[in-house]
C-alpha positions, 0 to 999 in steps of 0.5 A: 861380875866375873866372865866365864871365861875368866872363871874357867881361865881361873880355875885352869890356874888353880887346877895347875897349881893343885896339880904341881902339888900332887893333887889329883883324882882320889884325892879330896881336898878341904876348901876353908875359904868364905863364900866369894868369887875365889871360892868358885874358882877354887871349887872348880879348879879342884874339880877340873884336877879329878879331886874332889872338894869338901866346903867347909864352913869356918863357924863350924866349932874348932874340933869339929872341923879339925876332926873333919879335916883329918878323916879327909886325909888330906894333904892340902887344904885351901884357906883364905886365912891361913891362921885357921883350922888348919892342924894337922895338914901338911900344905896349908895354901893360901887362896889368892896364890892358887888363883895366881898360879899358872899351869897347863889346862887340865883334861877334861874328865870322861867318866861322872862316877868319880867323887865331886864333893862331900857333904855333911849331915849328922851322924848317928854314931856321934859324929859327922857323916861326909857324903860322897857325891859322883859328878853325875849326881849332880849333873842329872839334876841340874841339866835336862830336868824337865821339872827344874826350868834352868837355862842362859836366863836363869840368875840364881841366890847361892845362900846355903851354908857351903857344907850343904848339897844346897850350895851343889844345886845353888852354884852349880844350877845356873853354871851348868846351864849359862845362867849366872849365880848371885852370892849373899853377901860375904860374912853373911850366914843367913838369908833375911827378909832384907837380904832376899829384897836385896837378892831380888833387886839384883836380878836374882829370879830363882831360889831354893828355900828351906820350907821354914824360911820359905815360910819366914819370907812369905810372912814378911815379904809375900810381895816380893814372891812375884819378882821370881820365876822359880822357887824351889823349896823343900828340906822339911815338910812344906806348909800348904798355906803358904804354898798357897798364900804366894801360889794364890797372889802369883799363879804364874810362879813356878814352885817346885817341892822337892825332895831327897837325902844328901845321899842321893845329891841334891834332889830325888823326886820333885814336885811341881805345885798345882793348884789342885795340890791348894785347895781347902781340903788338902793339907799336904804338897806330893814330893812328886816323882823321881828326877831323871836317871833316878829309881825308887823302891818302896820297902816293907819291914822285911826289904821286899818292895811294897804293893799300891798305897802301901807305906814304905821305906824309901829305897834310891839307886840310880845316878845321884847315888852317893858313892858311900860315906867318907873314911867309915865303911861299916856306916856304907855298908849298914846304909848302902844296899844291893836288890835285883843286881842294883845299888840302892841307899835305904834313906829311913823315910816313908812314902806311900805313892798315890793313885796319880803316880806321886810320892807322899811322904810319912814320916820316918822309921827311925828317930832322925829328923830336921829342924829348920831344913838340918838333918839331925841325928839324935844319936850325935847329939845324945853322945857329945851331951852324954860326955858332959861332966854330970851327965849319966844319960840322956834322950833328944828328940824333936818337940813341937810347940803349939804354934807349930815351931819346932824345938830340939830337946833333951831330958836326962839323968845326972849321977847327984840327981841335982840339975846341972847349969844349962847355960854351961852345958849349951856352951859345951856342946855349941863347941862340938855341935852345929848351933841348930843341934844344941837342944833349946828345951832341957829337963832333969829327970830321975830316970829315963823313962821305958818302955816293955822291952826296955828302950827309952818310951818316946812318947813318955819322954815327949810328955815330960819335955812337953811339959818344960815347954810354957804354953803362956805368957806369965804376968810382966815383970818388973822390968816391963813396967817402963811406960812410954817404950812398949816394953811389954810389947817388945818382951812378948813378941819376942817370946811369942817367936821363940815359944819362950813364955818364960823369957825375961827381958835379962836373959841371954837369947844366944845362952838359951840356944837362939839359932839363926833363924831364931835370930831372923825371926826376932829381927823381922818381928822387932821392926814391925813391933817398934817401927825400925829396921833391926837385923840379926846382927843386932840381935847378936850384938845385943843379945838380950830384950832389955839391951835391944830395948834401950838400942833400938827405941832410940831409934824409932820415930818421934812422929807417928808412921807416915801417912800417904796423900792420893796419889796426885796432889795439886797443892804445893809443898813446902820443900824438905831441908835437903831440897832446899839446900840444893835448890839454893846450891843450884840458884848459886851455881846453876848446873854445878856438877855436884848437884847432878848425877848420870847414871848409866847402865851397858845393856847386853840382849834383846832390847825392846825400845818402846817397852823401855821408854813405856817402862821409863815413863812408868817410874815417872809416874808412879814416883812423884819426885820425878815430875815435880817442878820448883816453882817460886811461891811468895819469894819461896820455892815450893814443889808441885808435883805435875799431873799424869797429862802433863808429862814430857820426859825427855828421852832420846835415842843416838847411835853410837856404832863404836862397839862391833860387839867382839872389842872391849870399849873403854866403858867409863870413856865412853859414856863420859863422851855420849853425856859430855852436853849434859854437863853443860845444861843446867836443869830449869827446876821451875818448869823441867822434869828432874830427869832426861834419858838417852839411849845409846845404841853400840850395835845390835845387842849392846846400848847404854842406858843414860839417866841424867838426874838432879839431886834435888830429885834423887839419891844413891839409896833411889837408885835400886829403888828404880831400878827394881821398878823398871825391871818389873815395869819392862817385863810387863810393857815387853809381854803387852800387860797393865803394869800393876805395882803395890803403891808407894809414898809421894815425896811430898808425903815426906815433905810435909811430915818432916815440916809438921815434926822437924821441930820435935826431932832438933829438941830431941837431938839437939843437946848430943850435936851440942856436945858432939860439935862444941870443938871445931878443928881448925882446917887442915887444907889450905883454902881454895885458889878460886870460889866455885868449881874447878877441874875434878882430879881422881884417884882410884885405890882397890880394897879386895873383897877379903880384906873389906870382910874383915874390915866388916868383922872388926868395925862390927867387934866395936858395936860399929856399922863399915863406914865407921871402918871407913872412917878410922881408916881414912882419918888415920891416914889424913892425920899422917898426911897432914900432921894433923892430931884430930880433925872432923870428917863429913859422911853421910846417912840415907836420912830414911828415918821411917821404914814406909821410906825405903822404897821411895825415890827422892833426896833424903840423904843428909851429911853427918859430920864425925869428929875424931881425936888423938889420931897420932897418939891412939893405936888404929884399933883404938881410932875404929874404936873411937869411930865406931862409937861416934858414927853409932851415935851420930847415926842415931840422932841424924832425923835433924837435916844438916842446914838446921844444925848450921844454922842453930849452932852457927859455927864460923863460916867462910869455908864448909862448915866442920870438915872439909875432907868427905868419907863416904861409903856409898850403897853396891849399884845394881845390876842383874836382867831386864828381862830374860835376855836382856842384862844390864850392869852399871858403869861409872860416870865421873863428873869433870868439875867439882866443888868439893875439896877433897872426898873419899867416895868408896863403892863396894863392887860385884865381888864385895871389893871397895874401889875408894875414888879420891877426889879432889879439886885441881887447886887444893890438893897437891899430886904428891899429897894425893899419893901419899894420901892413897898410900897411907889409907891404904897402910891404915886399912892394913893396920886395922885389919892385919891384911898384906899391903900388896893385896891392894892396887892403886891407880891414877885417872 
C-alpha cells in the first residue's frame, strides 16, 4: 500500500532529479517502466516538471517503439531496464535512481492547457498517431462529473495497456478524488476472469471494460458484477444483452456507457444506463451527452451543423480537446478544425441525437474501426503488409462472423499470382504492428476488386473474405479420435471461440493470429470444457489444441465434479487426510504454535460493531468448516458440523487506547501483545468452534480485527475466500438487508468425495512419487537438541517487486510456476551454506484439485516434497530449470495427501520425512474496504514457537515484492548460518535474474 504522501513525496524526488537533467515544460518525456507503484511516481514526478509523459509499453515490436520514441524528440527516457528500447536517446535513466533522488519540490502549474500526456492510436498514413492531451482534459472528466460518481471511497482497477487514454481514466480517477488505485498485476497484460475475481477480492469497486471484455466476464462471472458499485464500459458498441444480463441480477449497479476519441481525453458524452434503455424492444445503449466543459456539433457532408434527427459527424471542442497530433502538423491540420471562432476535432464517427437530448451512434464516414476496444486504421495496416516481399497490393477491413465476433482481414495481390506463406507474412507484420492489427483472415486474389469510380468495392471485397471464413465444423480429424479425453470436445470449443472452423488440433494459434483475448477466451472455455483452471499463460506456452490437450487432461479430476450435500448434515464425516494429520498433531502437542493461525486485519473509518459481529457470524454459518467440532467415534475422529442454533462464536471487544490516531505504532508488536493468551490456549477440537475474534479498538477510527483459527479448520488459500465474504456480508448487515450469497460447498462435501476416490487418485499417481522419492538425501541439519517446540528466530530478506517480475518471466521461460524460482533460489543458496550437492525441499500446494473448491473455507493445503541435484555442479539457470520441471510434475500428481505417501513408501523415519528445510510461496493477503469508509490492510503475526526447523516463508507484498521470512527454531540453526544463508539466497536470486545485489535489504527480528 503506498500513502499519498509517500507518492507525492516521490514524485518530488523524481520531479527534482528530472529538473537537474533539463527537463521541463515543452518537453515529453518516454516513460518504458511495467505497470508497478515506480511507474505512478514516475508519471507524476513528470507531471509536477511542466513536461509531459509518454506510457509506453515494452511488448510493442522493437521498431515501433524505437520510431515512437524518436519522433518524441526526447532527450530522456525513464526505463526500468536500461537494455531496452532505448536507441537513439541521449539520457537513458534508470527508475529506481529517479525515485532516490532529491530535489527541491516543483511549483505547482497554473494553467491546464499544457501537455499531459500522449497517447497512441493507429495512424492512417501508416504509422502510429501521439495524441497530445492538456491537463485539463483529463481533469474535466474525472473531478465533478455528475455521471462518474468518484470520491474518498472509490478503489479503482488500472488494467489498461499504458499507452491508452484507459490508463488516464484508471490511475488518475481515484487519485484525483482520494479514492485508491489497484494495479493488475505486474507482467500481466490482460484482465481475465480470475484476475477480475482477484481485483475484486482486493476491494476494487469500480472499473472501466471494453465492451468486448465487459461482454467476456459477464459470460464468465455475472456473479461477481454485484461486488462493484461503477462499471464504466465502452470502446465499442455495447452489447445490450449483456447490459441487461448484469443491470437485471444487479439493479443497483451503476453502468455508465461512455464514449469518445483519445482526441477528446478519455470521455466525450456518457451514459448512465436505464432500465428503460433494456428492455425487449431496444437494441442499442444512447452514448449519452456531452461530460462537463465539453461541446458537440453534428456536421453534414458540406461542414454545416445538422437540423433534429438528422445523422452527422461528430464534431468536439471544448476542455478535453487534444492539443494536436505529436511531431505531424499536416495530420493536426487535416483533423483539427475552426467553427464559429471555436476548435473543433472532426472525429469521423456519426451520431444522430434523440428526441430526449441523447446522442446515438451510427457508425463511421471513413473506414477506421475497432476491434476488442483498439482503434485501428486500415491504412496503417494496408502499408506495413504493403512492404511485404510479394505484396503488390492489399485491402483490410473489418469481417464479422456469424457468431458476431469480429475478425480483421485482409485480401491482396501478389506479383507471381502465387499465395504467398501467411505464417510468414503474420510474423512480419506482428514485428512492426500491435498483435490486435495483424489480420487473422487472409486471401489471395487475382485483383482488388472496384468500384465505378475506380476505388476498392468494400462490399465485393467483404464478400470474397467472407467467403475464407468457415461457417462449419468439418468432420474430426484423425487426431481427434483418442477416446477417453473428450479430444473432439476441446478441439471444437476452441474453434467455436475463434470462428476457426477449420482449425486443427496441430496448428499454431499465436501463428494463425491468436490476440489476448483470444487467448482469455480459449482459457475461460478450456476450464468449463475439461473441468480445471487453465490460464492464458498456458494457452501461450502451449500454443496448440494438441499440446494444451496432453498438458491439461492430466490435470483433470479422476472423479466425477463435486456434488453438494444440504446445507446442514448432521451425520458424521470421516476427516479428510490433512485434517487428520493436524488432529494427530494437536493430540500430541496440544496448542503447538504451527497448528494455529492469527489473522489480523488494522481497520481505518467508520466502523459499525454489531454489523461486524453480525457479518462474523455469517461466514460462520455460511462455511461449514468453521462450526465443526472433533469428536471421537469408536476410538476415531469424526467431524460433525454443528446446526445453525447451536452456535457460540467467541467474539470479544478490548480497548487498547495505544494509537491517538497521528503516531505510527509498531503494528506487528502490537498485535503480538493483544494475542499474546491465545498462544497459550489450545482449542477443545471435541466441543470448540475452530475459530474466536477479538476486536480491538486503537481509537475512534482505528481497530484491529484478530481472528484465531486452527489449521484443521483453515488455510492461507481461505483467507481471501473470507475475507470476500465478510466484506459482502458487512455492507449488507451495515445497510439493515437479508444477506444473500450464492451457496457454496460444505467441507464435508469434500471430506466424502476425497474418501470415496483416494484410492483411484494414489493407483494413478503413485508410480511418479515412486520414481520422484526412490532417493533419499541424507539430512543436511543436525538434529534438534530437544523433540517438540522451541523459540521461533526470524529473519527477514526483501526482494523488490522488479527483480520478482523477472524472477516470474524466467521460472515462466522453462514452462515453470514462481515457486519453482523460489525453489532454485533457495536450494541453490542451502547447497552453498551447507556444502551439500542435492537435497529435497518441502512446498506446498492448495490441494484444490477441483474448481467447486475454490471458494470453500477449509484445510486442503497439502506438502510436496521437490528433490533437486547436482547443485554445486549446474549453473543457476540449469537449477530453475531443474526446478522448473520437477514442481510441474510434482504439481501434477498432488491429489495424493501427503501422509499416504508417508505411509506407502515408508521411508526411514525419526526426523521429517524427505526434507527438513520448507520453501513456501504463500498466496499476497488481502486488503481494500469493508465498506465505504472503512478499509482494512493486514498485518503479520509471527507465531513465537515453532516446530519446524528451518522454513523460507516468502508473501508477496501490496506492491508485488517478495518479503522471505527465514524461520528457524532456536536450537537448529546457528545466527551465522542463518546470515549466510539470507546472503547467499539473495546472491541466487541475482544470479537467476541478472538483478544488483543492492536492490535488496535484509533484516533481522
Amino acid at each position: 500500500m503506498v500513502t499519498y504522501r509517500a507518492l507525492t513525496a516521490n514524485a518530488e524526488r523524481v520531479a527534482g532529479a528530472l529538473r537537474r537533467m533539463g527537463v521541463g515544460p515543452g518537453d515529453y518525456v518516454p516513460v518504458l517502466v511495467d505497470r508497478s507503484p515506480e511507474l505512478v511516481e514516475v508519471l507524476l514526478g513528470i507531471l509536477a516538471t511542466g513536461a509531459a509523459y509518454l506510457a509506453l509499453d515494452r511488448r510493442w515490436p522493437s521498431d515501433r517503439l524505437a520510431d515512437t520514441i524518436r519522433r518524441a524528440g526526447a532527450a530522456v527516457l525513464v526505463t526500468d531496464d536500461p537494455g531496452e528500447g532505448c536507441e537513439g536517446v541521449d539520457t537513458v535513466t534508470p527508475v529506481e535512481l529517479l525515485t532516490a533522488g532529491t530535489g527541491p519540490p516543483p511549483e505547482p502549474l497554473v494553467d491546464g492547457g499544457e501537455a499531459a500526456c500522449v497517447y497512441y492510436t493507429s495512424g492512417s498514413t501508416g504509422r502510429p498517431k501521439g495524441v497530445v492531451s492538456p491537463h485539463r482534459g483529463t481533469i474535466r472528466t474525472l473531478v465533478g462529473c455528475p455521471t462518474l460518481p468518484l470520491d474518498h471511497t472509490t478503489v479503482f482497477l488500472q488494467a489498461a495497456p499504458l499507452p491508452w487514454d484507459g490508463l488516464s481514466l484508471e490511475l488518475w480517477a481515484p487519485l484525483l478524488n482520494g479514492g485508491c488505485c489497484v494495479l493488475l498485476d505486474r507482467g500481466t497484460h490482460i484482465l481475465d476472469t480470475e484476475g477480475f475475481r482477484q481485483a475484486i477480492e482486493r476491494g476494487v469497486n469500480s472499473v472501466w471494460l471494453t465492451s468486448s471484455l465487459f461482454n467476456l466476464l459477464v459470460e464468465e462471472a455475472p456473479e461477481l458484477f454485484g461486488r462493484l458499485r461503477l462499471v464504466l464500459v465502452g470502446g465499442e458498441q455495447v452489447s445490450v444483452a449483456h447490459v441487461r444480463k448484469v443491470h437485471g441480477r444487479f439493479p443497483g449497479l451503476r453502468i455508465v456507457n461512455g464514449y469518445g476519441p483519445a482526441e477528446s481525453t478519455i470521455f466525450t458524452t456518457t451514459h448512465v444506463v436505464r432500465g428503460s434503455d433494456l428492455v425487449e424492444s431496444c437494441d442499442e445503449i444512447p452514448i449519452g451527452r456531452p461530460v462537463p466543459g465539453t461541446a458537440v456539433l453534428l456536421l453534414s457532408a458540406d461542414g454545416r451543423p445538422t437540423g433534429p434527427g438528422e445523422v452527422g459527424e461528430v464534431a468536439v471542442a471544448g476542455d478535453g480537446l487534444a492539443l494536436g497530433y505529436l511531431a505531424d502538423p499536416v495530420e493536426t491540420a487535416k483533423r483539427f478544425i475552426t467553427i464559429g471562432g471555436a476548435r473543433y476535432y472532426r472525429s469521423g464517427d456519426l451520431a444522430v441525437q434523440d428526441e430526449e437530448g441523447n446522442l446515438r451512434y451510427r457508425g463511421r464516414i471513413d473506414r477506421q474501426f475497432k476491434i476488442n476496444g483498439i482503434r485501428i486504421e486500415p491504412g496503417e495496416v494496408e502499408a506495413t503488409l504493403g512492404r511485404y516481399p510479394g505484396i503488390t497490393s492489399c485491402r483490410v477491413l473489418r469481417l464479422e462472423a456469424d457468431t458476431g465476433r469480429s475478425h480483421l482481414a485482409c485480401l491482396y495481390t501478389t506479383a507471381d499470382d502465387a499465395p504467398i506463406d501467411e505464417m510468414s507474412l503474420r510474423a512480419a507484420a506482428g514485428r512492426k504492428l500491435l498483435a490486435a492489427m495483424v489480420p487473422t483472415v487472409l486471401r489471395r486474389v487475382p485483383r482488388l476488386p472496384l468500384n465505378a469510380n475506380g476505388k476498392v468495392d468494400q462490399a465485393v471485397a467483404t464478400a470474397l473474405l467472407a467467403e475464407v471464413l468457415p461457417r462449419e465444423a468439418p468432420p474430426q480429424s484423425a487426431g481427434d479420435e483418442r477416446g477417453a479425453v473428450p479430444a473432439g470436445d476441446l478441439l471444437a470449443s476452441v474453434r467455436d471461440v475463434l470462428d476457426r472452423h477449420d482449425l486443427h488440433d496441430a496448428d499454431d494459434l499465436t501463428a494463425l493470429g491468436l490476440t489476448s483475448l483470444d487467448a482469455l477466451r480459449v482459457a475461460a472455455r478450456v476450464s468449463r470444457v475439461l473441468g480445471i483452471r487453465a490460464t492464458i499463460t498456458d494457452v501461450y506456452r502451449l500454443r496448440t489444441v494438441e499440446r494444451m490437450l496432453a498438458h491439461w487432461s492430466r490435470l483433470r479430476p479422476a472423479a466425477p465434479p463435486l456434488l453438494a450435500a444440504p446445507e446442514w448434515d448432521e451425520t458424521p464425516a470421516p476427516l479428510t487426510h490433512v485434517q487428520r494429520r493436524f488432529w494427530i498433531a494437536e493430540q500430541t502437542l496440544p496448542g503447538c504454535a504451527d497448528n494455529l493461525i492469527v489473522l489480523a486485519y488494522l481497520l481505518t473509518g467508520d466502523l459499525d460493531v454489531a454489523a461486524l459481529r453480525q457479518a462474523l457470524n455469517d461466514v460462520v454459518l455460511r462455511h461449514p468448516a468453521l462450526r465443526t467440532i472433533f469428536p471421537v467415534d469408536d476410538d476415531l475422529p469424526v467431524q460433525r458440523v454443528l446446526p445453525p442454533g447451536d452456535l457460540a462464536l467467541s467474539f470479544d471487544e478490548t480497548t487498547i487506547g495505544a494509537d491517538d490516531g497521528a503516531a505510527q505504532p509498531d503494528l506487528s508488536a502490537l498485535v503480538t501483545a493483544v494475542t499474546r493468551d491465545w498462544w497459550d490456549r489450545p482449542f477443545d477440537l471435541e466441543h470448540e468452534l475452530p475459530i474466536r475474534v477479538r476486536l480491538c479498538r486503537l481509537h475512534d477510527r482505528r481497530a484491529l480485527l484478530c481472528l484465531h483459527l486452527h489449521h484443521i479448520a483453515f488455510d492461507g488459500s481461505s483467507e481471501p475466500v473470507l475475507v470476500a465474504d465478510l466484506q459482502a456480508l458487512y455492507q449488507a448487515r451495515r445497510s439493515g438487508i437479508v444477506p444473500d450469497l450464492p451457496p457454496v460447498l460444505s467441507y464435508v462435501d469434500y471430506a466424502r468425495w476425497e474418501h470415496r476416490y483416494l484410492e483411484t487418485w494414489v493407483a494413478e499417481e503413485l508410480p511418479f512419487w515412486r520414481g520422484a522419492l526412490r532417493h533419499r538425501s541424507p539430512p543436511m541439519l543436525p538434529p534438534p537438541d530437544t523433540p517438540g517446540e522451541t523459540t521461533r528466530i526470524e529473519s527477514v530478506l526483501h526482494i523488490p517487486a522488479t527483480r520478482v517480475d523477472q524472477l516470474r518471466h524466467q521460472a515462466a521461460g522453462h514452462g515453470g510456476p514462481p515457486v519453482a524460482a523460489l525453489l532454485a533460489g533457495t536450494g541453490i543458496a542451502l547447497a552453498r551454506t551447507f556444502d551439500v550437492p542435492e537435497l529435497f525441499l518441502g512446498t506446498a500446494t492448495a490441494g484444490r484439485v477441483d474448481p467447486a473448491l475454490s471458494r470453500v473455507v477449509g484445510c486442503f493445503v497439502n506438502p510436496l516434497p521437490v528433490p533437486l541435484v547436482d547443485l554445486r555442479r549446474l549453473p543457476p539457470s540449469a537449477v530453475l530449470a531443474q526446478a522448473s520441471t520437477i514442481s510441474v510434475q510434482a504439481l501434477d500428481h498432488s491429489r495424493v495427501p501427503f501422509d499416504e505417501l508417508v505411509r506407502i513408501l515408508r521411508p526411514e523415519r525419526g526426523r521429517h520425512p524427505w526434507f527438513q528445510v520448507w520453501s513456501v510461496l504463500q498466496q499476497p493477503r488481502p486488503r481494500g474496504e469493508f465498506a465505504p469508509g472503512l478499509s482494512f490492510a493486514p498485518v503479520r503475526v509471527p507465531p513465537p514457537t515453532t516446530a519446524l526447523e528451518l522454513m523460507f516463508d516468502v508473501t508477496p507484498m501490496a506492491d508485488s515484492s517478495w518479503e522471505i521470512v527465514l524461520l528457524r527454531r532456536c536450537d537448529g540453526v546457528t545466527d551465522d548460518q542463518a546470515r549466510r544463508l539470507l546472503l547467499e539466497t539473495d546472491r541466487a536470486l541475482t544470479e537467476l535474474t541478472g538483478a544488483r545485489s543492492a536492490d535488496t535489504g535484509l533484516e533481522n527480528a
